[in-house]
N, CA, C and O atoms as a GROMACS GRO file, in nm:
protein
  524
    1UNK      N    1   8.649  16.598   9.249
    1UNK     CA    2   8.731  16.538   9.352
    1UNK      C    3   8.650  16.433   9.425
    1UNK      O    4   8.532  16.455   9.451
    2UNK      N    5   8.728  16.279   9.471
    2UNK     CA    6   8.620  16.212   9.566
    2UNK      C    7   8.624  16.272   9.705
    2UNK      O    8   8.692  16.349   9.772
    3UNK      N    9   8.491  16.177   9.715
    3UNK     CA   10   8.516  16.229   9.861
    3UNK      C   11   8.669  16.174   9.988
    3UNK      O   12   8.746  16.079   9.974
    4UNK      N   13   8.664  16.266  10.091
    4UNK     CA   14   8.777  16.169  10.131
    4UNK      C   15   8.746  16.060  10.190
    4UNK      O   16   8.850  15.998  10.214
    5UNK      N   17   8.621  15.987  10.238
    5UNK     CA   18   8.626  15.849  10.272
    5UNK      C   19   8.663  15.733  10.176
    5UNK      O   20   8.709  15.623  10.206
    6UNK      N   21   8.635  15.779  10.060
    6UNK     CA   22   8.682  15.662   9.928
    6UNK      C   23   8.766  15.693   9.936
    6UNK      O   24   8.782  15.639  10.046
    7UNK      N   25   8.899  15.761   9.912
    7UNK     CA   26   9.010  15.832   9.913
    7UNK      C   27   9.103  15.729  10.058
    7UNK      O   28   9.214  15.676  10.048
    8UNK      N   29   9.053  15.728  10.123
    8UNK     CA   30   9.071  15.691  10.219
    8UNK      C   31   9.061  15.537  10.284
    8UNK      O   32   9.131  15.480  10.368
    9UNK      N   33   8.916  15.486  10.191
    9UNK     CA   34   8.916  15.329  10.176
    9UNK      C   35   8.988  15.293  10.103
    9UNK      O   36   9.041  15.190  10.146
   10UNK      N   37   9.043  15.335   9.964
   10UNK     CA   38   9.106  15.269   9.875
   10UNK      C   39   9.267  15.308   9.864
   10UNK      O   40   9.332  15.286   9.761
   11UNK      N   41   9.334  15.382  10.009
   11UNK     CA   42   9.434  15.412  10.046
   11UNK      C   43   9.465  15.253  10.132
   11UNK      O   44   9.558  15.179  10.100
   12UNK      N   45   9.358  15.216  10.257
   12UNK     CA   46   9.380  15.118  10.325
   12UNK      C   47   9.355  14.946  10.253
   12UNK      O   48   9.372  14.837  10.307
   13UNK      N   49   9.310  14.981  10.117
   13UNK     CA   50   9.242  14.858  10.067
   13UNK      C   51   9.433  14.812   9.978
   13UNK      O   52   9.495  14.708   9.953
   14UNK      N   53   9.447  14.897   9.966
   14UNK     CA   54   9.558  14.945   9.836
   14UNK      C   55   9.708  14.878   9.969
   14UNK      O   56   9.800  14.812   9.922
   15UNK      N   57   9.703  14.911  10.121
   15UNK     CA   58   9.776  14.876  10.166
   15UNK      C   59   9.763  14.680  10.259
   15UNK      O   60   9.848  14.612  10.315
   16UNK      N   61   9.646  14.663  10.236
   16UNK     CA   62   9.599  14.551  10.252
   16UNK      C   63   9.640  14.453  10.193
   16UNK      O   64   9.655  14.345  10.251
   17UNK      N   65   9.672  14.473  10.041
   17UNK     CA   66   9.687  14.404   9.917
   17UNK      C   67   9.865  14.433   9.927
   17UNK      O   68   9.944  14.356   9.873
   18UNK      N   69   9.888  14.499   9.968
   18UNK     CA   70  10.055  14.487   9.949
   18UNK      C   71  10.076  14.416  10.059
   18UNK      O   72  10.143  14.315  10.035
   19UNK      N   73  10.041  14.432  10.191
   19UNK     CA   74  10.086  14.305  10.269
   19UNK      C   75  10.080  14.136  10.254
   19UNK      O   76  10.157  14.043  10.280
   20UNK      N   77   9.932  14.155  10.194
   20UNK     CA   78   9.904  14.034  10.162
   20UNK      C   79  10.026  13.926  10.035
   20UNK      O   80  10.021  13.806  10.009
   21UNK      N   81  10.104  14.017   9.993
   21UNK     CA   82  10.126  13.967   9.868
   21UNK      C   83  10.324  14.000   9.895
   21UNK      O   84  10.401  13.998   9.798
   22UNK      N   85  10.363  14.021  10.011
   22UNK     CA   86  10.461  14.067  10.009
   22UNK      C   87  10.524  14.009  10.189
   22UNK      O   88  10.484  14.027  10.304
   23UNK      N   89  10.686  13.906  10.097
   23UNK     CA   90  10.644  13.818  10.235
   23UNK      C   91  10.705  13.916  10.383
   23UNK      O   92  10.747  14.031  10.386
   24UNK      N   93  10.689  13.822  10.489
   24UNK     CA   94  10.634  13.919  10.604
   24UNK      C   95  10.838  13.991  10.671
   24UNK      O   96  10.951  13.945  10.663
   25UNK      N   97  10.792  14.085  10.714
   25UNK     CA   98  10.937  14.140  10.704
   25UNK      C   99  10.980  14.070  10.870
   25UNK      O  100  11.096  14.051  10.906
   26UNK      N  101  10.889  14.048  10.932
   26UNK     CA  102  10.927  13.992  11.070
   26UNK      C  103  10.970  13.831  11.064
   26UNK      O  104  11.026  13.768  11.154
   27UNK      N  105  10.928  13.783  10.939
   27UNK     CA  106  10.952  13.609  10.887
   27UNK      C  107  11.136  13.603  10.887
   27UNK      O  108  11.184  13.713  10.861
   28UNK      N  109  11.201  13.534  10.903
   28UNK     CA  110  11.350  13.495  10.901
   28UNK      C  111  11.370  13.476  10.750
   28UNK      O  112  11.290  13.425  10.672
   29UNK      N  113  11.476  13.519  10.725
   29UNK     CA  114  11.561  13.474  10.596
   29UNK      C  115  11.551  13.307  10.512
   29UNK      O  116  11.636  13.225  10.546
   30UNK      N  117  11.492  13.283  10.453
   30UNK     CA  118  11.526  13.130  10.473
   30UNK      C  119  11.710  13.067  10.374
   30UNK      O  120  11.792  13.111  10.293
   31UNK      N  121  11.692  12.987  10.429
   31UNK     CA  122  11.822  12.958  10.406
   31UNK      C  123  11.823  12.794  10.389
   31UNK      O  124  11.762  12.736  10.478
   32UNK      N  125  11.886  12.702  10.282
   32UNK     CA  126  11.890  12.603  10.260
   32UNK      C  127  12.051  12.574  10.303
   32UNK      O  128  12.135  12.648  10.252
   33UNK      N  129  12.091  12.476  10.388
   33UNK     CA  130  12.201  12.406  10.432
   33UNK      C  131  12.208  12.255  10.447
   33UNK      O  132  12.113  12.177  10.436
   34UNK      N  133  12.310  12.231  10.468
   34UNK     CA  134  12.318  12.097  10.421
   34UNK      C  135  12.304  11.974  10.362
   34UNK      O  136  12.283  11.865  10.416
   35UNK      N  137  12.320  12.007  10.230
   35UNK     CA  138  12.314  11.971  10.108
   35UNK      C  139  12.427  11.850  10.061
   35UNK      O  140  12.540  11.860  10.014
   36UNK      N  141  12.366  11.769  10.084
   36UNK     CA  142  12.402  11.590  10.053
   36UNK      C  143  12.373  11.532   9.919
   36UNK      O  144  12.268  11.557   9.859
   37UNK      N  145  12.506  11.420   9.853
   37UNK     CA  146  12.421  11.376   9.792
   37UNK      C  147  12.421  11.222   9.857
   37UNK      O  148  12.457  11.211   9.974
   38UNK      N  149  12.382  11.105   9.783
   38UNK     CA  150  12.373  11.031   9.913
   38UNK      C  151  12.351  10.913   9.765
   38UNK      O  152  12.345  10.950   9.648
   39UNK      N  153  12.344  10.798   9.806
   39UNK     CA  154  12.310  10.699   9.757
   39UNK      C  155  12.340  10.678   9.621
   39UNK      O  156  12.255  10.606   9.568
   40UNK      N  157  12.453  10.722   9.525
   40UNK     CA  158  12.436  10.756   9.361
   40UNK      C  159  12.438  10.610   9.328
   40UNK      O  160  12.511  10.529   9.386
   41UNK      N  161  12.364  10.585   9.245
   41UNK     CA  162  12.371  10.465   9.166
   41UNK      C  163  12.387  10.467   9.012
   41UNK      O  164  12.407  10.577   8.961
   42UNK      N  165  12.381  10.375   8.945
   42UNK     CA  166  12.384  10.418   8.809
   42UNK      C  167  12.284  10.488   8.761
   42UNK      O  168  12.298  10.563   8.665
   43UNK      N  169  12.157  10.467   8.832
   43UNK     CA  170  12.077  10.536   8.812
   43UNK      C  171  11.967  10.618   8.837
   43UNK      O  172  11.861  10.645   8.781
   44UNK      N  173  12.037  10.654   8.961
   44UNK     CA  174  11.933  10.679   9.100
   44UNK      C  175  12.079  10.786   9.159
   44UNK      O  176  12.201  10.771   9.145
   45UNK      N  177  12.003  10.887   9.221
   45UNK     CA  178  12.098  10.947   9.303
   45UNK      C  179  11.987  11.021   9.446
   45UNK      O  180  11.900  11.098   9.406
   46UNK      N  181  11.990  11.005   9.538
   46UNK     CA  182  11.931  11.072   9.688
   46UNK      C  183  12.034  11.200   9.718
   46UNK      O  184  12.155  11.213   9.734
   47UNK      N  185  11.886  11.310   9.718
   47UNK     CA  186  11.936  11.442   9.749
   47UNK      C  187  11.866  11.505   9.876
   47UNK      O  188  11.746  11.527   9.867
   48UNK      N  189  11.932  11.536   9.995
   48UNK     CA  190  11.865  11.598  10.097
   48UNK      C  191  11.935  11.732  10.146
   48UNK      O  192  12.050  11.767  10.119
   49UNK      N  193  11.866  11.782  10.205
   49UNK     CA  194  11.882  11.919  10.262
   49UNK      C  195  11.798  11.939  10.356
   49UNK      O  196  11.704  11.867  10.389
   50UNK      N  197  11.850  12.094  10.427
   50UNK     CA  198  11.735  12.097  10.521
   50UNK      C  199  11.698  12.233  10.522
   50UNK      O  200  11.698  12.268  10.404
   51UNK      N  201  11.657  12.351  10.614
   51UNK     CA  202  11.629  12.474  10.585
   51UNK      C  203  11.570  12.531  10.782
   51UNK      O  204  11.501  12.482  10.871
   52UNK      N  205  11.640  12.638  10.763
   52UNK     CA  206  11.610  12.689  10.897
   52UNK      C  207  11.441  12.739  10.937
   52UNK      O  208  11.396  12.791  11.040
   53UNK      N  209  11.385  12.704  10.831
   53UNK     CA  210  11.203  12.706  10.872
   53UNK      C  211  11.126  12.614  10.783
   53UNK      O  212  11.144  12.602  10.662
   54UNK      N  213  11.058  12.565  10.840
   54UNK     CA  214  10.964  12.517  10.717
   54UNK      C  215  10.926  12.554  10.582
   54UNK      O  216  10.864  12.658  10.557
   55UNK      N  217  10.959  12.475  10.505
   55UNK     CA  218  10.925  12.480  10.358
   55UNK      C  219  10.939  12.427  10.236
   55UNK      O  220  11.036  12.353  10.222
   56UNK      N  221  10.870  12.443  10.145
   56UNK     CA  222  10.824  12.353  10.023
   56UNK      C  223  10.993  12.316   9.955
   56UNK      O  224  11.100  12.373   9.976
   57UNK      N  225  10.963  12.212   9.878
   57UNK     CA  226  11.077  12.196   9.827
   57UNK      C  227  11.138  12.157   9.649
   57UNK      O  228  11.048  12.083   9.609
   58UNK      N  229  11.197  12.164   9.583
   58UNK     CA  230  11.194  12.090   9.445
   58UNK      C  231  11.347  12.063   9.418
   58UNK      O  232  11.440  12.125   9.470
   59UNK      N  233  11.355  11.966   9.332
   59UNK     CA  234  11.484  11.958   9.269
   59UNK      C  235  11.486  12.012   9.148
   59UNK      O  236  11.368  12.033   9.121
   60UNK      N  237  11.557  12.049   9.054
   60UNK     CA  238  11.571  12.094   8.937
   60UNK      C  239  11.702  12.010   8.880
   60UNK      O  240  11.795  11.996   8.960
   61UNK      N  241  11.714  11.964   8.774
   61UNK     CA  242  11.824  11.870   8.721
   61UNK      C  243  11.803  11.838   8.590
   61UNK      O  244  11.697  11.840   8.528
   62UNK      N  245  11.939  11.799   8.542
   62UNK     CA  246  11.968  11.794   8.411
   62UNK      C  247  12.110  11.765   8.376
   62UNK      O  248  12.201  11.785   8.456
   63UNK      N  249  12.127  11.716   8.255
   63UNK     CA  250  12.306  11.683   8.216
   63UNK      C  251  12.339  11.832   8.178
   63UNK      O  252  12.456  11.839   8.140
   64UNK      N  253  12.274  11.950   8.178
   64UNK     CA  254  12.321  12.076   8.200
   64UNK      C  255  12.273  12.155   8.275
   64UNK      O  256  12.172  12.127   8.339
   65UNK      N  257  12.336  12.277   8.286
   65UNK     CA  258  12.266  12.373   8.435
   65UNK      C  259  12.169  12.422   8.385
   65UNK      O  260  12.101  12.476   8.472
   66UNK      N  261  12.121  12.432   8.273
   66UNK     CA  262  12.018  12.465   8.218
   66UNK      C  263  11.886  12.368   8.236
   66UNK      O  264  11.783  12.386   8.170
   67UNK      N  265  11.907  12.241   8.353
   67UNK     CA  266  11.818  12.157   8.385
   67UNK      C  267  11.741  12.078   8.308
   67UNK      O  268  11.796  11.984   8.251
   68UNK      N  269  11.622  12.095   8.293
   68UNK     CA  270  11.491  12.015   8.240
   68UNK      C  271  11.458  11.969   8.334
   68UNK      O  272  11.413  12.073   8.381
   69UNK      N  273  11.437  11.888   8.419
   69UNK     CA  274  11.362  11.792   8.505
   69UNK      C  275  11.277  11.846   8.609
   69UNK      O  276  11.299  11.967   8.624
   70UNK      N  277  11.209  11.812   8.670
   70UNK     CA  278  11.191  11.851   8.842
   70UNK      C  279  11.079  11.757   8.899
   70UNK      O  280  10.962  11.729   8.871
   71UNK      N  281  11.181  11.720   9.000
   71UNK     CA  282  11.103  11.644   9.132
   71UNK      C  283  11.076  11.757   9.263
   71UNK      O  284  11.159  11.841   9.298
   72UNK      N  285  10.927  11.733   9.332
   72UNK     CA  286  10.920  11.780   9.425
   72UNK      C  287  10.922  11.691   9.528
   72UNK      O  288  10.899  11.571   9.533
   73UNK      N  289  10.960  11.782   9.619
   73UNK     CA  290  11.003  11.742   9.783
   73UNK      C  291  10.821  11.684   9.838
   73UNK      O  292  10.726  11.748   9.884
   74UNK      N  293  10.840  11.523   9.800
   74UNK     CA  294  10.689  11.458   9.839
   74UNK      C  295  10.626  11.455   9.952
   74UNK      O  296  10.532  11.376   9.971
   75UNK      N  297  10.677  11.558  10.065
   75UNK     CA  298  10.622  11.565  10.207
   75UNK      C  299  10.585  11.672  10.233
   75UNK      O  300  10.560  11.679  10.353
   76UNK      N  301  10.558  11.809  10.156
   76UNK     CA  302  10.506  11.961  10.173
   76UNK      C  303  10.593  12.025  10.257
   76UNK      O  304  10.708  12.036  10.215
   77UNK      N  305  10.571  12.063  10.350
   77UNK     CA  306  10.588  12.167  10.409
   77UNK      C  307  10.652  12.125  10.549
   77UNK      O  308  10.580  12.103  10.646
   78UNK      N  309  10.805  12.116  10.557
   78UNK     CA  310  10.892  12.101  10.651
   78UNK      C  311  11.067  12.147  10.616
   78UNK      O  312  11.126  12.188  10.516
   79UNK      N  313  11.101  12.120  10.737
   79UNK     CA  314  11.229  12.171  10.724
   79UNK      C  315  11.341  12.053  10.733
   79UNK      O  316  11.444  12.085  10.793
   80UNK      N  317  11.333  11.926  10.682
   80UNK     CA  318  11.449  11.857  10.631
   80UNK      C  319  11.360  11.773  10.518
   80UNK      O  320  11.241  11.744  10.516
   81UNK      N  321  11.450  11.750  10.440
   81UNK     CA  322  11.412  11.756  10.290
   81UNK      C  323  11.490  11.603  10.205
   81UNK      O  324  11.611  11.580  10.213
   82UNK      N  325  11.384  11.504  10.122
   82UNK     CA  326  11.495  11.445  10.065
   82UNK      C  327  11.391  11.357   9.959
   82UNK      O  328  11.284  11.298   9.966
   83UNK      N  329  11.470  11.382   9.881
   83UNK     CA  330  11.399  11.334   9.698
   83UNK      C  331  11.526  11.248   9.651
   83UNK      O  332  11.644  11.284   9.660
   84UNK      N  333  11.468  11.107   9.592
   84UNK     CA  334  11.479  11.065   9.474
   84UNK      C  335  11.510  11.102   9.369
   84UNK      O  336  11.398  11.108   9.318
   85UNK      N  337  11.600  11.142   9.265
   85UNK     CA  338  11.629  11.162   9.168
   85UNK      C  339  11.665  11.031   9.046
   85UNK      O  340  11.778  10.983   9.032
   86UNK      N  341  11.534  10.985   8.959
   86UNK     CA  342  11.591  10.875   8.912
   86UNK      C  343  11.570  10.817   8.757
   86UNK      O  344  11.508  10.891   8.681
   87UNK      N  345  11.601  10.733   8.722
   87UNK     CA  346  11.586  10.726   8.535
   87UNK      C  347  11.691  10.832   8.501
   87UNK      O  348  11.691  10.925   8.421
   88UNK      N  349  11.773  10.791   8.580
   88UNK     CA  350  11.929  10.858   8.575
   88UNK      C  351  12.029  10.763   8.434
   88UNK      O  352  12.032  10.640   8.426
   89UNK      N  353  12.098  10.853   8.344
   89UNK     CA  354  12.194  10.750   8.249
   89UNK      C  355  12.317  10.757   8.375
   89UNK      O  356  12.320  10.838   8.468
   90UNK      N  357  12.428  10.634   8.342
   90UNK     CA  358  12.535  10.553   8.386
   90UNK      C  359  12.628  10.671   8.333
   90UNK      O  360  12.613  10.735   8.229
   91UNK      N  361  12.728  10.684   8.430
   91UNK     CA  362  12.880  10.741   8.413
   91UNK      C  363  12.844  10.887   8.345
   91UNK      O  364  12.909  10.940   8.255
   92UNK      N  365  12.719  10.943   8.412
   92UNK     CA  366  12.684  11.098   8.337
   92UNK      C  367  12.678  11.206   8.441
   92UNK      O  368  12.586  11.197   8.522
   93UNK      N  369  12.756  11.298   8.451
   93UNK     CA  370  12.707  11.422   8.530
   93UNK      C  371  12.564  11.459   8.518
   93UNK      O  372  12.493  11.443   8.420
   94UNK      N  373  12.530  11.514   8.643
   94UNK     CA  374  12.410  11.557   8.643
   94UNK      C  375  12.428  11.734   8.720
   94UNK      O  376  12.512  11.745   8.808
   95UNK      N  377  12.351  11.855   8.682
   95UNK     CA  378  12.337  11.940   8.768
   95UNK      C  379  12.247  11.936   8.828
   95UNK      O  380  12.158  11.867   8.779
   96UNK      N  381  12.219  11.999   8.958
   96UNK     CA  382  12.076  12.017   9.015
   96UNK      C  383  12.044  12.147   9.074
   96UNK      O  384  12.155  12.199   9.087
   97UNK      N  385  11.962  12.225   9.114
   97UNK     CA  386  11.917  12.327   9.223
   97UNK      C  387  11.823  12.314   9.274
   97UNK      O  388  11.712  12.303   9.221
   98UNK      N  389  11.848  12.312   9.391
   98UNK     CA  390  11.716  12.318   9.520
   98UNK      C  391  11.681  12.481   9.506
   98UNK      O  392  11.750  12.582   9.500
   99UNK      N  393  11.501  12.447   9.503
   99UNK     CA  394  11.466  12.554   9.514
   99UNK      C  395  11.374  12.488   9.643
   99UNK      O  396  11.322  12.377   9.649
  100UNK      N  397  11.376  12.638   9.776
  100UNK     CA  398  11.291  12.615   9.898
  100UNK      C  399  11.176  12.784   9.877
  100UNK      O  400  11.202  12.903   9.858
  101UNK      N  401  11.033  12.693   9.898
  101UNK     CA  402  10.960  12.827   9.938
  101UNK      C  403  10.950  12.828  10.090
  101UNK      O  404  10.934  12.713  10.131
  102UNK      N  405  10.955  12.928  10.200
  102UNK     CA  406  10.860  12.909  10.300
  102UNK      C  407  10.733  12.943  10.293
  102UNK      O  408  10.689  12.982  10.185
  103UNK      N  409  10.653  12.936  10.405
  103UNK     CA  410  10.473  12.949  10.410
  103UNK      C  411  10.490  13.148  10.406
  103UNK      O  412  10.398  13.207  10.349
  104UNK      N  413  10.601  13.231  10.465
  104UNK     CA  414  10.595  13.353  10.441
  104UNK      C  415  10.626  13.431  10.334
  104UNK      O  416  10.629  13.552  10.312
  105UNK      N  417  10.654  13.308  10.257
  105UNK     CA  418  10.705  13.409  10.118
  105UNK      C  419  10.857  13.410  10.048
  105UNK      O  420  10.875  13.458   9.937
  106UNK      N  421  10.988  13.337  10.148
  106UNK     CA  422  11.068  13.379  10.191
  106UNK      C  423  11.137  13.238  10.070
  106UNK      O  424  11.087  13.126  10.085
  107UNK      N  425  11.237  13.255   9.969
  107UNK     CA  426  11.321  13.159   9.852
  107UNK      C  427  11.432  13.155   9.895
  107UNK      O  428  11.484  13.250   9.954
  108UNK      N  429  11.473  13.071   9.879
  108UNK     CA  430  11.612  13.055   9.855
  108UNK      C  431  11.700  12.905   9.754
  108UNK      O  432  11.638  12.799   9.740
  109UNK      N  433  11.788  12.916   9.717
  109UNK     CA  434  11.823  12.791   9.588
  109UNK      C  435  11.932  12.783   9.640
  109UNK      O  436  11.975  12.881   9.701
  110UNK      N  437  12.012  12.657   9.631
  110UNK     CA  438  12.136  12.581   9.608
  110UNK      C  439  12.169  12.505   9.514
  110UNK      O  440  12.097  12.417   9.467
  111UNK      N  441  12.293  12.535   9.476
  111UNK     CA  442  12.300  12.461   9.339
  111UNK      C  443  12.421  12.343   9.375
  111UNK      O  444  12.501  12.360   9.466
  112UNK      N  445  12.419  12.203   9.276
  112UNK     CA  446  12.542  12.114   9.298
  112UNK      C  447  12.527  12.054   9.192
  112UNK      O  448  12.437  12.082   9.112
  113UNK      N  449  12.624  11.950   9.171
  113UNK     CA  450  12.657  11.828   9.088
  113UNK      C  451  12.683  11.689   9.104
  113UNK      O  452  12.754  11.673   9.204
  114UNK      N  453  12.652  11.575   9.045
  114UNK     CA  454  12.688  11.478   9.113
  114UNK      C  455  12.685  11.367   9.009
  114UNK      O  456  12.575  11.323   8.976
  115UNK      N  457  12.838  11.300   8.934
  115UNK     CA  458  12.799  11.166   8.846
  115UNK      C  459  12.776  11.075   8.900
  115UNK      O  460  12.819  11.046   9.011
  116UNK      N  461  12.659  10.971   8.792
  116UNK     CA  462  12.587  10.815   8.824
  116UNK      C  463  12.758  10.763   8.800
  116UNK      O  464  12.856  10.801   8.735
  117UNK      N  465  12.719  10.637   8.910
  117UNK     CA  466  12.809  10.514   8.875
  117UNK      C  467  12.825  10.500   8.751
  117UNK      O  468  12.766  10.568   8.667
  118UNK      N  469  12.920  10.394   8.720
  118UNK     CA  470  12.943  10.351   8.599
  118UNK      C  471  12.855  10.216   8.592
  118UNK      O  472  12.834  10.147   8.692
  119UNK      N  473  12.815  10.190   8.486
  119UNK     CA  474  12.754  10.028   8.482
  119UNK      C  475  12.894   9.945   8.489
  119UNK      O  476  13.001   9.988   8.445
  120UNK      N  477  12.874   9.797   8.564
  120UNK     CA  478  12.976   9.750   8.580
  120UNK      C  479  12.991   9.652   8.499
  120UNK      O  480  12.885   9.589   8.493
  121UNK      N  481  13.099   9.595   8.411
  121UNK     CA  482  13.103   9.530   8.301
  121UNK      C  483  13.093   9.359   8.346
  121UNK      O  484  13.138   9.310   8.449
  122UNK      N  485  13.028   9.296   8.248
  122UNK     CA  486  13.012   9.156   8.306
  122UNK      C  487  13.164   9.081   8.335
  122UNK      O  488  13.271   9.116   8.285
  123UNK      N  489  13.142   8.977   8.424
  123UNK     CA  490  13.300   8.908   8.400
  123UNK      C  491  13.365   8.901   8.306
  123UNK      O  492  13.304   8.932   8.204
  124UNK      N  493  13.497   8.864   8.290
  124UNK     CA  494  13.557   8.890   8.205
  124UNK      C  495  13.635   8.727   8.239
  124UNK      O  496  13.628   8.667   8.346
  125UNK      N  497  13.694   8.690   8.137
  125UNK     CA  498  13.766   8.524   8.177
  125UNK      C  499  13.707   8.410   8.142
  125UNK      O  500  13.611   8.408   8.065
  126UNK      N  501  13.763   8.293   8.201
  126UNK     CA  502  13.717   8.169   8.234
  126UNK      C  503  13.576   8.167   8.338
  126UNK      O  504  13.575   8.238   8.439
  127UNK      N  505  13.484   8.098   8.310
  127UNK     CA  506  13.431   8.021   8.433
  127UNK      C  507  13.400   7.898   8.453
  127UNK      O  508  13.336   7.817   8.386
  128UNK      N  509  13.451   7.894   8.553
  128UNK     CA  510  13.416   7.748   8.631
  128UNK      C  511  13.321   7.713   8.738
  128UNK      O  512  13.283   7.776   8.837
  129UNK      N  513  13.278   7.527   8.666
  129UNK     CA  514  13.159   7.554   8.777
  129UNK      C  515  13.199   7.375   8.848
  129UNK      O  516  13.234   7.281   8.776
  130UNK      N  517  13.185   7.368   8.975
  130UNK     CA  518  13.231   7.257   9.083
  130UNK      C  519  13.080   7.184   9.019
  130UNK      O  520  12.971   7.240   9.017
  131UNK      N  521  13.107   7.052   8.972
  131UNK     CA  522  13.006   6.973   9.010
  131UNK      C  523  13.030   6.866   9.097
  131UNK      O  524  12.937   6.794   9.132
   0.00000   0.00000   0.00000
């Protein structure tokens, strides 16, 4: 049998390591709201959000929900949020999900959609020019 002081260190060492690694139960829920898309171009689309505490941010996107891509939120660690999404194709749905970490541990995701413009076709007709 050990003794009980090892018994006893590696009871408090054992609960050390679960706090450390387990986010804090007094930390708030985090929560991602208001979720914009903003600017779509043919090939560019602006995505912002914000979050009731500070925290990290990414986009996830793709012409399916199954994604491929990801941009991160290029300012670390705050609570309003907004990325570039770009080398976008013309007249294509895109999916995305925000994923937010906070500094306590604390996830949360939103998911949306949003099609690029269409490319716009050159004139069409006559032209005339005044000399």
């Amino acid at each position: 049998m050990k003794p009980p002081h090892l018994l006893t260190l590696g009871v408090v060492i054992a609960s050390i390591l679960l706090l450390a690694t387990t986010p804090s139960a007094a930390a708030p829920q985090l929560t991602i709201r208001d979720v914009a898309v903003e600017t779509i171009t043919e090939t560019s689309a602006v995505i912002s959000w914000s979050t009731n505490a500070k925290a990290t941010g990414e986009v996830r996107f793709g012409t399916n929900p199954s994604y491929g891509s990801v941009v991160v939120s290029p300012l670390g660690s705050r609570s309003n949020h907004v990325v570039t999404v770009s080398s976008l194709e013309p007249a294509t749905t895109y999916y995305f999900e925000i994923a937010a970490r906070s500094r306590s541990g604390r996830t949360d995701t939103d998911q949306g959609s949003f099609t690029t413009n269409a490319t716009e076709p050159p004139p069409t007709g006559n032209s005339f020019a005044c000399l």
